[in-house]
MIMARPA-958942 format. One record per atom (N, C-alpha, C): x, y, z. Coordinates in steps of 0.02 Angstrom, whole numbers, plus 50000, padded with zeros to 5 digits. Layout:
N
XYZ...
//
This chain:
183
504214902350742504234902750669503644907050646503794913150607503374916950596503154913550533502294912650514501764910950475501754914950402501774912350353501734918250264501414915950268500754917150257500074916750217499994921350158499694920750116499164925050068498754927150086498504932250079497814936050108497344940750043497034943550076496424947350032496934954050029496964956449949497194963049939496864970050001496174966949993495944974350030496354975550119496674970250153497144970350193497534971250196497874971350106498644975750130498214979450099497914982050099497864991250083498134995150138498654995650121499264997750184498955002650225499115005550288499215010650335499325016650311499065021750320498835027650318499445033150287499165039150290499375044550282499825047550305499855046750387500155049150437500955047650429501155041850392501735038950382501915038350320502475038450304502845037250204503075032750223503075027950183503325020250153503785023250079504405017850079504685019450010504645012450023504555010049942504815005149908505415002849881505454995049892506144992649879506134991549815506594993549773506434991649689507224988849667507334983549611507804980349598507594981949518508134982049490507824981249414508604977549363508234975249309509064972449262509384979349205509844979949255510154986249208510404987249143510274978049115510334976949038509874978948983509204979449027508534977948976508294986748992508184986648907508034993848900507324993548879507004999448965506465001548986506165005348908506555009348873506085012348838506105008948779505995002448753505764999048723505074997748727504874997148806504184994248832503514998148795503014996548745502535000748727501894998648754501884989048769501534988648797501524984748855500984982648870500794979148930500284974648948500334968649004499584964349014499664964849081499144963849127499194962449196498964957249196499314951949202499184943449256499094944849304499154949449351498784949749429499234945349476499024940349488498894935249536498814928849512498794929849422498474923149402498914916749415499544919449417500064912049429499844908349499499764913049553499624908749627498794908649628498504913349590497824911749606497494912249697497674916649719497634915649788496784916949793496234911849814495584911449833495334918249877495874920449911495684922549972495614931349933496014933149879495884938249852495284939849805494834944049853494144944249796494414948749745493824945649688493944948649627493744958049645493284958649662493434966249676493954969849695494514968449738495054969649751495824968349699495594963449657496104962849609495854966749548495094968249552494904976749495495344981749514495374984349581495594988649600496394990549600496774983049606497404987049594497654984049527497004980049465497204981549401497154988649381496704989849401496464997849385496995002649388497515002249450497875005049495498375007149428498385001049419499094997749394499005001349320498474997049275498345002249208498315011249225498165012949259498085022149268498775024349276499465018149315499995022449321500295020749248500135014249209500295013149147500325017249078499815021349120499255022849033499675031449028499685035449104500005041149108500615039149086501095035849093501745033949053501535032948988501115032748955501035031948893500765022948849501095020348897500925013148870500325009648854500195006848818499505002148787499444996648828498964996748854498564988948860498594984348830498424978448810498524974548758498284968448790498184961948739498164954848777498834951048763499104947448817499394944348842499864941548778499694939648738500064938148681500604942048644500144947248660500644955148596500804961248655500794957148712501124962248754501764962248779502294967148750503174968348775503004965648846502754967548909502954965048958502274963448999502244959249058501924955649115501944958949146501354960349216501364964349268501184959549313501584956249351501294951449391501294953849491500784951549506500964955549588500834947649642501014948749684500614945149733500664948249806500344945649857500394946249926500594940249978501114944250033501114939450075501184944450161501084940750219501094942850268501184938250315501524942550372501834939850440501434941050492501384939350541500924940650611501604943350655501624949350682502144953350708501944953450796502244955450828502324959750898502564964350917502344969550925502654974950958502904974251017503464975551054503454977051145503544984951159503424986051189503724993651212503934991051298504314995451307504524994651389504755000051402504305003151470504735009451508505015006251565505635007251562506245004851595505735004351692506155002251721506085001751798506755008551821506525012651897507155016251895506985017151975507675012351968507855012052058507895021952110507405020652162507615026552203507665026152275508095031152300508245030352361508055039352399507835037452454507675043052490506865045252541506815049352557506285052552585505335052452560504995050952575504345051552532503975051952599503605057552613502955059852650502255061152614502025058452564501555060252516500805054152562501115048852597500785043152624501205041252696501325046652717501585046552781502525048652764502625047752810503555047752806503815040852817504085040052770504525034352759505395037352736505755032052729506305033052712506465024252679506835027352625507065018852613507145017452523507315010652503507485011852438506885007952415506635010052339506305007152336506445004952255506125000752208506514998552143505684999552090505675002552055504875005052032504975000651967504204997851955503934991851932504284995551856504394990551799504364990851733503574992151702503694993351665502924994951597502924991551539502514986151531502954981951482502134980251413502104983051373501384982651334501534979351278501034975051240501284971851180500624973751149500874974051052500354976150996500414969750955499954967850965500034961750886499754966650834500054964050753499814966050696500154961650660499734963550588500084961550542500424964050482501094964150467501224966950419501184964150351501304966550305501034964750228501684967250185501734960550131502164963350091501914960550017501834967950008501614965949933502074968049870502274963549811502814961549781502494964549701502694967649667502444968449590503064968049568503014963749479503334959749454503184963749392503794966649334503744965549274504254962149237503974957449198504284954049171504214952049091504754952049057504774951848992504464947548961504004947548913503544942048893503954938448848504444941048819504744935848778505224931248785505504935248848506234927848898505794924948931505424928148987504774926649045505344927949104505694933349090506224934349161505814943349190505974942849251505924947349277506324951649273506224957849258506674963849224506464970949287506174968949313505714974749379505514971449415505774974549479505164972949560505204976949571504754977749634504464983149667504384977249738504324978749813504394976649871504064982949908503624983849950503244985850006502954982050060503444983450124503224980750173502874988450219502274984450224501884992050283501584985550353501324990250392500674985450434500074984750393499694982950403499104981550363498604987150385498144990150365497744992850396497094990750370496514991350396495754992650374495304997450388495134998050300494795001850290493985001650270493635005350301492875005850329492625008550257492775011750211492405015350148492805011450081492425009850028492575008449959493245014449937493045019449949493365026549939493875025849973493865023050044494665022850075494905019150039494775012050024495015007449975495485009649932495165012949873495375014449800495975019649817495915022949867496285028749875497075026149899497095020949941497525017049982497795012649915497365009949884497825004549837498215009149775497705015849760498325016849707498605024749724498745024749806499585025749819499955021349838499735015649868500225009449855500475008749781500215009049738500585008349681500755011149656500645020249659501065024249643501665026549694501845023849736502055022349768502765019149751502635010749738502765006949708503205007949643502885011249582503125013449523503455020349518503675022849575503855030749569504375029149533504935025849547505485024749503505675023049434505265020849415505075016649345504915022649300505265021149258505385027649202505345023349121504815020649099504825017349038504725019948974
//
């Protein structure tokens, strides 16, 4: 039985460059996007997860207001805001296997004398633990309290050694995330 935990944002600051991630996005094809003028970010506040430092939930509020603000939309508090931005995190503990096959041979070999005969050559069998991360952003209508937008990204997790890798990693995760979203 694979383990969901909550973890620290700065861990899913997903995996690199080298690879494109698309996001899974669902949305209600009733509720009209260009109504939306403004906005609040709740974060995390519903689960409150301990394990996410507040520096890391700056970072992908931040994320989150910069892809907001280029669409045009206002900030606001929670009261007089058209919609909720709610996110959270969760993750799995994975395994990789790889295996290079075994491949039976028959015949001649003088490299260590002369022999003749069959021989059946060993398998290659290596395992990667990691963890992958799936991090979930939520908008939702402040005045039903239904969710009208997701967003879904599953990557591996990676870590990163600089503040600068940080910031850079969380908001293409979220632009990322919002490419679709047209409000």
């Amino acid at each position: 039985m694979n383990k969901i935990i909550l973890i620290p944002l700065f861990l899913l600051v997903l995996s690199g460059c080298t690879t494109t991630y698309t996001a899974n996005t669902d949305r209600d094809e009733e509720y009209d996007f260009q109504t939306i003028q403004s906005y609040f970010v709740t974060g995390d506040a519903k689960h409150k997860n301990p394990m996410i430092s507040d520096i890391d939930r700056n970072r992908l509020n931040d994320a989150i207001d910069n892809e907001f603000n280029v669409q045009g939309l206002i900030a606001t508090d929670e009261e007089n805001a058209d919609v909720l931005i709610s996110y959270f995190v969760v993750t799995k503990d994975k395994m990789k296997i790889r295996s290079s096959g075994h491949s039976p041979s028959y015949g001649y070999s003088s490299r260590y004398g002369h022999a003749y005969g069959y021989s059946y050559g060993a398998s290659n069998i290596s395992t990667k633990n990691y963890t992958e991360g799936t991090f979930v952003i939520d908008i939702i209508d402040n005045k039903t309290k239904e969710t009208v937008w997701r967003s879904t990204l599953v990557k591996p997790i990676k870590h990163y050694k600089t503040r600068e890798q940080r910031e850079q990693a969380v908001t293409e995760l979220v632009n990322t995330m919002f490419a679709d979203i047209q409000t």
